[in-house]
PDB file of N, CA, C and O in Angstrom:
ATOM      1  N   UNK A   1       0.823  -1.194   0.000  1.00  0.00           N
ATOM      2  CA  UNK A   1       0.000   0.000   0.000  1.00  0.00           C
ATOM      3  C   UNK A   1       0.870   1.262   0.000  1.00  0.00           C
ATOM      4  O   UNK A   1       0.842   2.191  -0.807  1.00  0.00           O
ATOM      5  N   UNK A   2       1.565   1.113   0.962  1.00  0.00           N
ATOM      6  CA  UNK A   2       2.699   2.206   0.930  1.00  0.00           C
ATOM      7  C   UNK A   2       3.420   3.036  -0.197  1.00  0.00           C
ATOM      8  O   UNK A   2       3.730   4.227  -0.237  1.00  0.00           O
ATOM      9  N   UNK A   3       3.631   1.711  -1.362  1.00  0.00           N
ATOM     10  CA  UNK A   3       4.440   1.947  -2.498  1.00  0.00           C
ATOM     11  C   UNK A   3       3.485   2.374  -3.830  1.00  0.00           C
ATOM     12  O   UNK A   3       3.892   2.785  -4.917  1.00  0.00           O
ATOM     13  N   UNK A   4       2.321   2.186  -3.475  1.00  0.00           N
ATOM     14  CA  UNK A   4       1.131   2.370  -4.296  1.00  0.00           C
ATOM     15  C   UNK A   4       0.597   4.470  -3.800  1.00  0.00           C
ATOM     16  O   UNK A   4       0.108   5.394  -4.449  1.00  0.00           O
ATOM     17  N   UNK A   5       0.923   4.354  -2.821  1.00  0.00           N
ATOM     18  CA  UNK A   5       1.159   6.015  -2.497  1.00  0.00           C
ATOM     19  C   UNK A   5       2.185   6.786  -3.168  1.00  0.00           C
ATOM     20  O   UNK A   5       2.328   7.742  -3.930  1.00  0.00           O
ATOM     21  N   UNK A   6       2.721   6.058  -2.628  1.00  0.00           N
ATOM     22  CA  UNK A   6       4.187   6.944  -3.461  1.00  0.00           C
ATOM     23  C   UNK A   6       4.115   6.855  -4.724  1.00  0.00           C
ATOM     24  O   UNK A   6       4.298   7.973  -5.205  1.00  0.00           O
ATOM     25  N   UNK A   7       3.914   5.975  -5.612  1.00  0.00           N
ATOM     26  CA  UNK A   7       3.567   6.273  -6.993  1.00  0.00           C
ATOM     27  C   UNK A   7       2.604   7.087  -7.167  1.00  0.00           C
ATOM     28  O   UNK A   7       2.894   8.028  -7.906  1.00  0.00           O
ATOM     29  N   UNK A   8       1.684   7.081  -6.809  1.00  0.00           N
ATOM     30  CA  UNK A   8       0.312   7.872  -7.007  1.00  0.00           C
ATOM     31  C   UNK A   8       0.899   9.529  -6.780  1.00  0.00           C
ATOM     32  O   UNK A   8       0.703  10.448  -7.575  1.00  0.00           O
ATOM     33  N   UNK A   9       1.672   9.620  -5.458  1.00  0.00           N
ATOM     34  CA  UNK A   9       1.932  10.747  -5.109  1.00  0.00           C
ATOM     35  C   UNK A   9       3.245  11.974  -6.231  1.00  0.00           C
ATOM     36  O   UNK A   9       3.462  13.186  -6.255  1.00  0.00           O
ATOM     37  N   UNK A  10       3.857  10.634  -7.059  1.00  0.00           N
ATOM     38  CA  UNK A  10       4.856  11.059  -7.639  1.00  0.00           C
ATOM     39  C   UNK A  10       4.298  11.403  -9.299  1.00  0.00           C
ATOM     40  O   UNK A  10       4.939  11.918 -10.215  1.00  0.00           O
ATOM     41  N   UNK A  11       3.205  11.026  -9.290  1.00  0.00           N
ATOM     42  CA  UNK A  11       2.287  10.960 -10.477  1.00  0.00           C
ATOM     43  C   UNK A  11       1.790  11.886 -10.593  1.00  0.00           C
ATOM     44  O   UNK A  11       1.661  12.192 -11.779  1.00  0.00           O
ATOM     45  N   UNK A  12       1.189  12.940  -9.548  1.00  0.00           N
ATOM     46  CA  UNK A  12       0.666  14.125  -8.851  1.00  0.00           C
ATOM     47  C   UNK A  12       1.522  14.986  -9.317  1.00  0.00           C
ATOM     48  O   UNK A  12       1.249  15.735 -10.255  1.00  0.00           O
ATOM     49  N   UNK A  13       2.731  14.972  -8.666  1.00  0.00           N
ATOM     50  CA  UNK A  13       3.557  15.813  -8.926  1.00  0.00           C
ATOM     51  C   UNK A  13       4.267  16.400  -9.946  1.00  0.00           C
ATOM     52  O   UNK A  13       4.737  17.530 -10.070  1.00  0.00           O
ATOM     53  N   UNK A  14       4.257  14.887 -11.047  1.00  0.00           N
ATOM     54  CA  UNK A  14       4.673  15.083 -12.220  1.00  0.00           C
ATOM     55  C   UNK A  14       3.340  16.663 -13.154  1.00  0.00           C
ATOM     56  O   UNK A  14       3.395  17.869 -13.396  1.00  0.00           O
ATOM     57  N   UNK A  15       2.519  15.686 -13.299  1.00  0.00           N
ATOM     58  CA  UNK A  15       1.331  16.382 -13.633  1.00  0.00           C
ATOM     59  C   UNK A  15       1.214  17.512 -13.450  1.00  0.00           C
ATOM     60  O   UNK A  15       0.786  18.205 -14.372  1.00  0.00           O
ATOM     61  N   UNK A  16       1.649  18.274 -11.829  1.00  0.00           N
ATOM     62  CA  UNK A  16       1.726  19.412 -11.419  1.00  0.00           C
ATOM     63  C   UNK A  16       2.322  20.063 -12.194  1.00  0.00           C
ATOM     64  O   UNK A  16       1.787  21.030 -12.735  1.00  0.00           O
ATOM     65  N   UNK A  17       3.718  19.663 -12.475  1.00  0.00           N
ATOM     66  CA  UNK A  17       4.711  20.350 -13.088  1.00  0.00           C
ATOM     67  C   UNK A  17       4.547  20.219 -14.426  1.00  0.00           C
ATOM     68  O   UNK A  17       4.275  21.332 -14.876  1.00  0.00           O
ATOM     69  N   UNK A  18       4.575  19.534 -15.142  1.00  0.00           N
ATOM     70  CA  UNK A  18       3.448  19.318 -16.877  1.00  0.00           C
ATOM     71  C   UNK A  18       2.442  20.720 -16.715  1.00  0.00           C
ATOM     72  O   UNK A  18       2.661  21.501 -17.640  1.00  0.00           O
ATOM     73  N   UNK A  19       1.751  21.042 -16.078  1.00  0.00           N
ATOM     74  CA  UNK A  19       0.942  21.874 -15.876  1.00  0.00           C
ATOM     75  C   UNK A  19       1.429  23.118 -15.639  1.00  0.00           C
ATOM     76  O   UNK A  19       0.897  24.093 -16.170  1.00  0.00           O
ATOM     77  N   UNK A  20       2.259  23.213 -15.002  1.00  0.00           N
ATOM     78  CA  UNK A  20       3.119  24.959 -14.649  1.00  0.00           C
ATOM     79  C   UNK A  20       3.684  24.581 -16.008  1.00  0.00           C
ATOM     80  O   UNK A  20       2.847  24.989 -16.813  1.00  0.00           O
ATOM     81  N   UNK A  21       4.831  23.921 -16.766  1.00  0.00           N
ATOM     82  CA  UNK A  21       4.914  24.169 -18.036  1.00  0.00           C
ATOM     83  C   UNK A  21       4.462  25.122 -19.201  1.00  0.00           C
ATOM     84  O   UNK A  21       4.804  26.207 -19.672  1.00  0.00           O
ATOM     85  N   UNK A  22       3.299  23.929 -19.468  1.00  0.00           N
ATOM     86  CA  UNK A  22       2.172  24.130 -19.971  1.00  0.00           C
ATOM     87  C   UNK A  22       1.923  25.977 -19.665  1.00  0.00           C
ATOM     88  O   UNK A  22       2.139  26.831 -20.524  1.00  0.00           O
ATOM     89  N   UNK A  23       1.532  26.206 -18.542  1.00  0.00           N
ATOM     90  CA  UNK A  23       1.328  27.853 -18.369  1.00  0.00           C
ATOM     91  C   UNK A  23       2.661  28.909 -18.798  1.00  0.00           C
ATOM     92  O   UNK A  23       2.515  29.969 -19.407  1.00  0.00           O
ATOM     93  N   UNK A  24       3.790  28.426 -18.393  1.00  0.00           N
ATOM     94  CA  UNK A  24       5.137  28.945 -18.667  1.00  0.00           C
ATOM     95  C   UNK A  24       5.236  29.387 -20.255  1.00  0.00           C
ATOM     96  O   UNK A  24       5.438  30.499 -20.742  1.00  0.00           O
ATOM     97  N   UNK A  25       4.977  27.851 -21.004  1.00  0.00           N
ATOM     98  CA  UNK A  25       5.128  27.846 -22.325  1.00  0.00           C
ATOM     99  C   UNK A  25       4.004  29.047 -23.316  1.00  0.00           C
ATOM    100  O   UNK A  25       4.456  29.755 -24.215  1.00  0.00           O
ATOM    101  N   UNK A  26       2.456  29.042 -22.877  1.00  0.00           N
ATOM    102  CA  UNK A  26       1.784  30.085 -23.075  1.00  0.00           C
ATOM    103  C   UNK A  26       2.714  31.283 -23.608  1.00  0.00           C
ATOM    104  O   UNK A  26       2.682  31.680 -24.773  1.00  0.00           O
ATOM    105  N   UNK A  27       3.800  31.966 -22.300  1.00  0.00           N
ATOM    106  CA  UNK A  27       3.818  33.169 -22.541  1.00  0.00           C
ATOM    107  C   UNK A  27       4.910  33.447 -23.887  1.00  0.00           C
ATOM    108  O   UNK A  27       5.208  34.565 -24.305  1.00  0.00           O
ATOM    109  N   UNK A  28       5.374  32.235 -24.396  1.00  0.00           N
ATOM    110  CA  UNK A  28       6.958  32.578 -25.477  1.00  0.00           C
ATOM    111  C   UNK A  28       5.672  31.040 -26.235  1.00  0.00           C
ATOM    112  O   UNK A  28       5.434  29.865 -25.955  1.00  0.00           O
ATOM    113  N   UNK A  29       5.175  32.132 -27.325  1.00  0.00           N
ATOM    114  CA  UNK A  29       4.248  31.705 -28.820  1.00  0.00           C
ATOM    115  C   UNK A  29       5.387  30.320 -29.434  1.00  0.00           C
ATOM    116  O   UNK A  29       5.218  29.184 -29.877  1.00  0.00           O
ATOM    117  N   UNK A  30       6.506  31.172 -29.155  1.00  0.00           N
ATOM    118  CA  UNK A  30       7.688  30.617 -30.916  1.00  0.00           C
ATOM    119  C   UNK A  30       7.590  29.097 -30.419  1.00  0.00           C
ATOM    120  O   UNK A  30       7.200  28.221 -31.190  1.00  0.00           O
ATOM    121  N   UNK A  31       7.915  28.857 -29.259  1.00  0.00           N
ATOM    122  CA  UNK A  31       7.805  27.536 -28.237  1.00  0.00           C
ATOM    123  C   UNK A  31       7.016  26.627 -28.316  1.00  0.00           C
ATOM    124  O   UNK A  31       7.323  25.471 -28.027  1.00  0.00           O
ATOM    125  N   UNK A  32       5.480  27.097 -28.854  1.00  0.00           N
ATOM    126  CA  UNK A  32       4.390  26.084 -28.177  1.00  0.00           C
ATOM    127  C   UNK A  32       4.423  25.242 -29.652  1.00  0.00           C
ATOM    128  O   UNK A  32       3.461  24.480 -29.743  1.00  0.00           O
ATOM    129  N   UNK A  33       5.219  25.226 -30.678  1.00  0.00           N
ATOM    130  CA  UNK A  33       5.107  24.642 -32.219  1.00  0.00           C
ATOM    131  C   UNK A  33       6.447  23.655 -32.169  1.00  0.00           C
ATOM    132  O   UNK A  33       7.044  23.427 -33.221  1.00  0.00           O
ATOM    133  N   UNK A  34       7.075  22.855 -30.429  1.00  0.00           N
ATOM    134  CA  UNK A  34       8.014  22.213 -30.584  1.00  0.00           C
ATOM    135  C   UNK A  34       7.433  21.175 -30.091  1.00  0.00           C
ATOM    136  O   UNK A  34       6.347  21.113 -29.514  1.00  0.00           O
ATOM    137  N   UNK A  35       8.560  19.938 -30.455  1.00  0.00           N
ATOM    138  CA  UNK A  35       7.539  18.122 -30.005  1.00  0.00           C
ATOM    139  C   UNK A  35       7.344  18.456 -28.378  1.00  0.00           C
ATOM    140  O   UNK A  35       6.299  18.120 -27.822  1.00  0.00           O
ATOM    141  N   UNK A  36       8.491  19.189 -27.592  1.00  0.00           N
ATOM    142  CA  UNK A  36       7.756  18.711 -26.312  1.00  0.00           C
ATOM    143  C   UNK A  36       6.804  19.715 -25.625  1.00  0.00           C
ATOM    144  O   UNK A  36       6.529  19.541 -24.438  1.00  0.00           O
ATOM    145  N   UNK A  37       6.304  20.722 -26.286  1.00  0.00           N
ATOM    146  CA  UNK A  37       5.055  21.563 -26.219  1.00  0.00           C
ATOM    147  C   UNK A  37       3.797  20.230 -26.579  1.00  0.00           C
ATOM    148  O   UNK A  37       2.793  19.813 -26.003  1.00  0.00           O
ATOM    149  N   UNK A  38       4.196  20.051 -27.269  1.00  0.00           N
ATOM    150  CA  UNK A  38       3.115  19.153 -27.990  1.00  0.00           C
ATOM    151  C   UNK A  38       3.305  18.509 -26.960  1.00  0.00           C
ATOM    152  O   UNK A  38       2.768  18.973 -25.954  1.00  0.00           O
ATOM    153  N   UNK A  39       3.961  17.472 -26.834  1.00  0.00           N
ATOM    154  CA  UNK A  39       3.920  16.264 -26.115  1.00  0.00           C
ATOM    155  C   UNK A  39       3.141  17.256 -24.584  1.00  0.00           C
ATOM    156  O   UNK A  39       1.926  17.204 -24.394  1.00  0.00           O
ATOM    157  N   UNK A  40       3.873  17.902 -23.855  1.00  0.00           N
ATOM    158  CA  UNK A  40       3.359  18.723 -22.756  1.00  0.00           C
ATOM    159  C   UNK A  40       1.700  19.192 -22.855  1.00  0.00           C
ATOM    160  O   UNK A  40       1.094  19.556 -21.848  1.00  0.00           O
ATOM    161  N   UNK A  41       1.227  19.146 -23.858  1.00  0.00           N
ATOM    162  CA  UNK A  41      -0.359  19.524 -24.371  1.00  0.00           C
ATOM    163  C   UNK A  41      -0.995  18.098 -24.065  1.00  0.00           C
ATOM    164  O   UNK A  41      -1.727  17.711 -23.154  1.00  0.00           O
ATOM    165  N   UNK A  42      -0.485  17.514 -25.079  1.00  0.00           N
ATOM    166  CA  UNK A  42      -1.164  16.081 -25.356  1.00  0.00           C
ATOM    167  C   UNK A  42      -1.220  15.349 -23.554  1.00  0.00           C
ATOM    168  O   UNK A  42      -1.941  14.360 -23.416  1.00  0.00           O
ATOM    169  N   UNK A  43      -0.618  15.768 -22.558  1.00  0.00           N
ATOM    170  CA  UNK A  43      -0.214  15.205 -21.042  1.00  0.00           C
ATOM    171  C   UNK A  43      -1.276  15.884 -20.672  1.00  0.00           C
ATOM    172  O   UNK A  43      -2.226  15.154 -20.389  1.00  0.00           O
ATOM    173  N   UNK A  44      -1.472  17.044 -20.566  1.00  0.00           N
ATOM    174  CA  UNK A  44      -2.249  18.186 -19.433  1.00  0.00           C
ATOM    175  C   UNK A  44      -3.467  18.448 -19.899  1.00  0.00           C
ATOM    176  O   UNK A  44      -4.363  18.810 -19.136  1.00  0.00           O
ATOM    177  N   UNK A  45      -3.641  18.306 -21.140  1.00  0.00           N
ATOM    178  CA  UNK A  45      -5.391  18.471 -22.144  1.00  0.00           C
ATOM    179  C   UNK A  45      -6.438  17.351 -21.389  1.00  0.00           C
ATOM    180  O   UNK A  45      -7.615  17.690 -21.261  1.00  0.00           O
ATOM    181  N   UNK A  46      -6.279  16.868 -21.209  1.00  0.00           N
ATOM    182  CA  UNK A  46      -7.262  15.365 -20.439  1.00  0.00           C
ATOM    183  C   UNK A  46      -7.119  16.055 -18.879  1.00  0.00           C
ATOM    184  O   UNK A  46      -8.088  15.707 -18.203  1.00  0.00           O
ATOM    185  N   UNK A  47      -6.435  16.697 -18.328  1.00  0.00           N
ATOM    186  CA  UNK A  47      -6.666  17.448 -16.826  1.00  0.00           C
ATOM    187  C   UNK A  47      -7.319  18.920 -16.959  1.00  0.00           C
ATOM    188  O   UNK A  47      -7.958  19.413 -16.029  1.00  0.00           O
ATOM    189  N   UNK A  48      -7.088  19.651 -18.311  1.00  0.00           N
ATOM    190  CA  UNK A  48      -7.286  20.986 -17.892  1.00  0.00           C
ATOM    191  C   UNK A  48      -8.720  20.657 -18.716  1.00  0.00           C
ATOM    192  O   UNK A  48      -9.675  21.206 -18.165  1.00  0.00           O
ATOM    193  N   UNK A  49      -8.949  20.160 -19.483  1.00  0.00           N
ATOM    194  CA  UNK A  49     -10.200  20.384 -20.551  1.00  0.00           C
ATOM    195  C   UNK A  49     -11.376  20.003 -19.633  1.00  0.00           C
ATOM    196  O   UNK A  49     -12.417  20.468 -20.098  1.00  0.00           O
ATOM    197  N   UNK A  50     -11.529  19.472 -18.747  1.00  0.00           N
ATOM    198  CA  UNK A  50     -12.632  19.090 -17.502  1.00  0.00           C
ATOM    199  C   UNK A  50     -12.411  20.377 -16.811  1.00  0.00           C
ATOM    200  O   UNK A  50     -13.372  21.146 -16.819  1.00  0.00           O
ATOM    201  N   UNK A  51     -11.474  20.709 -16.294  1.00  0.00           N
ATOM    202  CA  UNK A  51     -11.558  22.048 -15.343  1.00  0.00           C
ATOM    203  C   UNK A  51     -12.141  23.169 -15.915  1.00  0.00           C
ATOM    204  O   UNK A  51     -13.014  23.802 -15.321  1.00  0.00           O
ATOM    205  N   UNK A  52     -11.739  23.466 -17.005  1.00  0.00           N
ATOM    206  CA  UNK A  52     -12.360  24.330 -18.235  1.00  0.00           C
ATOM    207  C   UNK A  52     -13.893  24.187 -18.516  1.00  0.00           C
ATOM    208  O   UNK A  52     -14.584  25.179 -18.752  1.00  0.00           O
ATOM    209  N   UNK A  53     -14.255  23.282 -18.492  1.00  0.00           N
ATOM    210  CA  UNK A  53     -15.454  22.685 -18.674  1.00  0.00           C
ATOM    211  C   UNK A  53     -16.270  23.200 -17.019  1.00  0.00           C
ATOM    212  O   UNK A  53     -17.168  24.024 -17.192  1.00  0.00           O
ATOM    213  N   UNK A  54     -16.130  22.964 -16.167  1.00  0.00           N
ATOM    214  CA  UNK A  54     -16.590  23.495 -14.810  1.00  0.00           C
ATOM    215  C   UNK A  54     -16.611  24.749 -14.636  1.00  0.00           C
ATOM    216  O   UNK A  54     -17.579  25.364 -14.187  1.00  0.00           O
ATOM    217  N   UNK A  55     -15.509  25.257 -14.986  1.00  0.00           N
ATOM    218  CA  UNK A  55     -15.213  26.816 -15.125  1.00  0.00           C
ATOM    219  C   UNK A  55     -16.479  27.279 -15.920  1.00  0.00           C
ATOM    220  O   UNK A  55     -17.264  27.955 -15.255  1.00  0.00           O
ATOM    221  N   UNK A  56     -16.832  27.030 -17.264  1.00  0.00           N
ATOM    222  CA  UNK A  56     -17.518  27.330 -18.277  1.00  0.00           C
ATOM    223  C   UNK A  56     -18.959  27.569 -17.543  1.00  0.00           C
ATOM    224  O   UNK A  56     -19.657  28.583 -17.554  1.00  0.00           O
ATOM    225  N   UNK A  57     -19.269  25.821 -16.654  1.00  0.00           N
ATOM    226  CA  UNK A  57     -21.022  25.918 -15.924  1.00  0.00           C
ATOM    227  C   UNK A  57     -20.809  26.675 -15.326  1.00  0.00           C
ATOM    228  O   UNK A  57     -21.947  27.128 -15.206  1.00  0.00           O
ATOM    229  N   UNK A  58     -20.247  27.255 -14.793  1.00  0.00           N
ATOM    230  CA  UNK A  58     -20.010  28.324 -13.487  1.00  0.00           C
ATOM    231  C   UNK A  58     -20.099  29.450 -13.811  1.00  0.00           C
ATOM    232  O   UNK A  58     -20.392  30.373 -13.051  1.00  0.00           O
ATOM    233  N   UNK A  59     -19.771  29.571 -15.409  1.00  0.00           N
ATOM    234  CA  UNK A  59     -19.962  30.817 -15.741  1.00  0.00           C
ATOM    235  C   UNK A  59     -18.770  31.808 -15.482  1.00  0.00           C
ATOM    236  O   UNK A  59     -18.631  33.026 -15.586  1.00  0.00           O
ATOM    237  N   UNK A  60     -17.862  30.620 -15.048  1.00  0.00           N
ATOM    238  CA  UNK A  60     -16.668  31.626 -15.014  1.00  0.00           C
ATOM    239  C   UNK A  60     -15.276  31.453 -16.004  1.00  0.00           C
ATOM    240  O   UNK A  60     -14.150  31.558 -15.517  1.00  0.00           O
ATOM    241  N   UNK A  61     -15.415  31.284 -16.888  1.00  0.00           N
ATOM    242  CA  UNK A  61     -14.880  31.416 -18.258  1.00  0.00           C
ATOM    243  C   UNK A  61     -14.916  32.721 -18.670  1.00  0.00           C
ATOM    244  O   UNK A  61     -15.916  33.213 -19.193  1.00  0.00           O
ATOM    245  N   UNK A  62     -13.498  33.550 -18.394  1.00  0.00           N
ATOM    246  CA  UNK A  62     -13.051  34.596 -18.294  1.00  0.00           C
ATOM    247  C   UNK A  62     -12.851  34.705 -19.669  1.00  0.00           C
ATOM    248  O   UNK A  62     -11.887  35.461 -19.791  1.00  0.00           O
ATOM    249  N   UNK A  63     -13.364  34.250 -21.118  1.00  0.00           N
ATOM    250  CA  UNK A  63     -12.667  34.952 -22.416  1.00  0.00           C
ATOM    251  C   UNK A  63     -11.168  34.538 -22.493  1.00  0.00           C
ATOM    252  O   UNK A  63     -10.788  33.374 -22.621  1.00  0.00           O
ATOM    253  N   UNK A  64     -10.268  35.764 -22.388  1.00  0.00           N
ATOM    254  CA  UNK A  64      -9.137  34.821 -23.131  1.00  0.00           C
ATOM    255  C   UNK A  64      -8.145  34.587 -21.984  1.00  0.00           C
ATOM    256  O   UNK A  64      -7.004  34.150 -22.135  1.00  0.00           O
ATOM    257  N   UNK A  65      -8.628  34.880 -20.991  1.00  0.00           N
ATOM    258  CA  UNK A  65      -7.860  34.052 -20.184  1.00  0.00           C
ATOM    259  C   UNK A  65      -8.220  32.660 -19.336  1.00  0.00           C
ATOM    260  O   UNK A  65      -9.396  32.294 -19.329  1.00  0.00           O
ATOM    261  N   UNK A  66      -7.617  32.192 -18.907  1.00  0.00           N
ATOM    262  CA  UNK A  66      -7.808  30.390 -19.122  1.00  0.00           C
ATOM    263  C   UNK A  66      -7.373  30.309 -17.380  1.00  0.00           C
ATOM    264  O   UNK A  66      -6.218  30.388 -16.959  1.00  0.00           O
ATOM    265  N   UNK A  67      -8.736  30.115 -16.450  1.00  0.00           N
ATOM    266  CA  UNK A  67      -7.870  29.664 -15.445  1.00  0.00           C
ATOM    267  C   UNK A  67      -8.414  28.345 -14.480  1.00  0.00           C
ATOM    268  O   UNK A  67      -8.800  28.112 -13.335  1.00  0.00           O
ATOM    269  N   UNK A  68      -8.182  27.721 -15.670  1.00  0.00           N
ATOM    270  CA  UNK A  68      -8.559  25.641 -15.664  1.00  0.00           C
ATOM    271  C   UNK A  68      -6.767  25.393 -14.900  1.00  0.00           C
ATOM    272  O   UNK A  68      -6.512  24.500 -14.091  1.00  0.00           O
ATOM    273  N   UNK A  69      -6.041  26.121 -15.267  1.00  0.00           N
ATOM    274  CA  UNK A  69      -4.903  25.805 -14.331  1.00  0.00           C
ATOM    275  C   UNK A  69      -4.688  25.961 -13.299  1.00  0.00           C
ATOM    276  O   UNK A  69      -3.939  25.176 -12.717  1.00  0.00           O
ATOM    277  N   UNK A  70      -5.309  27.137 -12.585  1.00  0.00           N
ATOM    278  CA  UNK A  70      -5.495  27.399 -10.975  1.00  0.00           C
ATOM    279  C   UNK A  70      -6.440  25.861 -10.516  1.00  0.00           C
ATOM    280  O   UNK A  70      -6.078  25.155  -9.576  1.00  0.00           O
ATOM    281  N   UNK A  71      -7.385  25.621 -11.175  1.00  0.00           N
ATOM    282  CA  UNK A  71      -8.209  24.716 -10.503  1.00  0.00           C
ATOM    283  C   UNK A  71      -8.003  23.581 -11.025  1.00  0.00           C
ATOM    284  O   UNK A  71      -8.771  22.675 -10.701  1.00  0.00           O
ATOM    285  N   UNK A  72      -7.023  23.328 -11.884  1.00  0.00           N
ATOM    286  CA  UNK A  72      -6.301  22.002 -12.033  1.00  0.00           C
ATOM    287  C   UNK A  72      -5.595  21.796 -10.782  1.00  0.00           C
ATOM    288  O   UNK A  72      -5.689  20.762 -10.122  1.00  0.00           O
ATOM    289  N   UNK A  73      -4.610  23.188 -10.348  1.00  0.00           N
ATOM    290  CA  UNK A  73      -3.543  22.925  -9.362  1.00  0.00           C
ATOM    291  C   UNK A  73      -4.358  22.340  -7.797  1.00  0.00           C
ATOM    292  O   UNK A  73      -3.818  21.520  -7.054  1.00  0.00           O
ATOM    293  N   UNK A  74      -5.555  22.881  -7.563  1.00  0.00           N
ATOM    294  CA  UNK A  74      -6.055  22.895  -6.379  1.00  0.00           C
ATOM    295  C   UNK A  74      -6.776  21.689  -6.348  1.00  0.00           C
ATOM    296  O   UNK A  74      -6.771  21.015  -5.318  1.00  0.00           O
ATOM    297  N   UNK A  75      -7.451  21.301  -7.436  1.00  0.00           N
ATOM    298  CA  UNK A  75      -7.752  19.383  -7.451  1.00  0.00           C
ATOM    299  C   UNK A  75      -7.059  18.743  -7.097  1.00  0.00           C
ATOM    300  O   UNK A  75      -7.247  17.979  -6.151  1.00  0.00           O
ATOM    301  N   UNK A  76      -5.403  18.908  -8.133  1.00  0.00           N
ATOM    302  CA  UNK A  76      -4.076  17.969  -7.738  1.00  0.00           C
ATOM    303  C   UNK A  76      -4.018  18.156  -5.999  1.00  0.00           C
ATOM    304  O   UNK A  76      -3.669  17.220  -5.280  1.00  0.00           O
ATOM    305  N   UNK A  77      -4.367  19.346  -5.516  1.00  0.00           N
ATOM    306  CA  UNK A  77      -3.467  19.604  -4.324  1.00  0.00           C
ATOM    307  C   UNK A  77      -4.640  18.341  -3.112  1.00  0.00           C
ATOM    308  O   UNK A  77      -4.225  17.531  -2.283  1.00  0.00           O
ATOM    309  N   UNK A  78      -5.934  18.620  -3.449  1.00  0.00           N
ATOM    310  CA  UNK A  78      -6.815  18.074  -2.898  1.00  0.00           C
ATOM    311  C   UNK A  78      -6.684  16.681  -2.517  1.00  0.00           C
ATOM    312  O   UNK A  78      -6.741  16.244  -1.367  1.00  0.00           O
ATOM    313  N   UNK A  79      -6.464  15.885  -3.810  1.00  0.00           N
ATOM    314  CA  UNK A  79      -5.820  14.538  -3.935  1.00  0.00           C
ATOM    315  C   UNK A  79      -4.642  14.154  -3.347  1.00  0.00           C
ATOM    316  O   UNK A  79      -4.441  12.966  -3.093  1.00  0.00           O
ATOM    317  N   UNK A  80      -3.866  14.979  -3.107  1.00  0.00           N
ATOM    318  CA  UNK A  80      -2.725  14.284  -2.412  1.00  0.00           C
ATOM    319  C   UNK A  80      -3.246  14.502  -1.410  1.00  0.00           C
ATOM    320  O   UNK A  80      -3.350  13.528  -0.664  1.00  0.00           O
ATOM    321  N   UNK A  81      -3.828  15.881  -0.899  1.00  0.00           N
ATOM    322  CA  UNK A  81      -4.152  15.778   0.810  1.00  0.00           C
ATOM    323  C   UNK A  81      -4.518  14.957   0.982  1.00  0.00           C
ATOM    324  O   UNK A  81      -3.926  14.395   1.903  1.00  0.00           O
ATOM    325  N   UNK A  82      -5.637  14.180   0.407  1.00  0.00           N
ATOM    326  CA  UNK A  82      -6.897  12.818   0.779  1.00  0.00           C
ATOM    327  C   UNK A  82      -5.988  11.872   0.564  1.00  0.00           C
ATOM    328  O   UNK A  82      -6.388  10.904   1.211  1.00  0.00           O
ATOM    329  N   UNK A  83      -4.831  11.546  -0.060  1.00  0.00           N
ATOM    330  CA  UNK A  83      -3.702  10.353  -0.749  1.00  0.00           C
ATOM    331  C   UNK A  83      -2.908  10.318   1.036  1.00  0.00           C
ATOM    332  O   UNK A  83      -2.956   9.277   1.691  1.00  0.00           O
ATOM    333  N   UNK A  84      -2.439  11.207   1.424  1.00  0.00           N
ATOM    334  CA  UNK A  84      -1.461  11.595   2.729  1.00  0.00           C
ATOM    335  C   UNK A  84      -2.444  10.935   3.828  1.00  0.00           C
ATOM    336  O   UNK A  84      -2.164  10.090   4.678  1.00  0.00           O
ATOM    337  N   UNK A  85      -3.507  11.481   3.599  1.00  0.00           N
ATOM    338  CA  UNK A  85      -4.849  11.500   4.779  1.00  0.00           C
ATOM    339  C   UNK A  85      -4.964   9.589   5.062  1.00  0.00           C
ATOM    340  O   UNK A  85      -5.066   9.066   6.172  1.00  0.00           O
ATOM    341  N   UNK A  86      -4.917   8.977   3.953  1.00  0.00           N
ATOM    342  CA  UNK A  86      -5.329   7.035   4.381  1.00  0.00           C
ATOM    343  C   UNK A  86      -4.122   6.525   4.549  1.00  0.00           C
ATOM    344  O   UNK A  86      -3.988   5.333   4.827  1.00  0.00           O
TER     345      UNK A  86
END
């Protein structure tokens, strides 16, 4: 069980950081047209496109700014608390 945490937990983390990327890469355009932009999209699109989607019912889909990444980060953060917590 133990070792089944720690993967889970290191899985989290990865993701986390795929995700700050992902936001990093946003701000330099020339960047987001390289394989590991792509590859970094193709990772974080299946986490942010649901958050986006919630954002949207909520009615809080700000136009052109995108902040499925704040509430990507605070899901991830949620999950490990409850992962730490058993």
């Amino acid at each position: 069980m133990y070792s089944i945490k720690i993967a889970l937990s290191l899985l989290l983390r990865i993701i986390d950081s795929l995700i700050l990327i992902r936001v990093l890469l946003s701000f330099f355009p020339t960047l987001q047209s390289s394989r590991i932009s792509y590859f970094i999209y193709q990772m974080t699109e299946p986490i942010l496109a649901p958050c986006r989607a919630i954002l949207d019912r909520l009615g809080l889909g700000m136009g052109m700014l995108d902040f499925s990444p704040i509430l990507a980060f605070l899901l991830l953060r949620l999950i490990q608390t409850m992962l730490y917590a058993l």
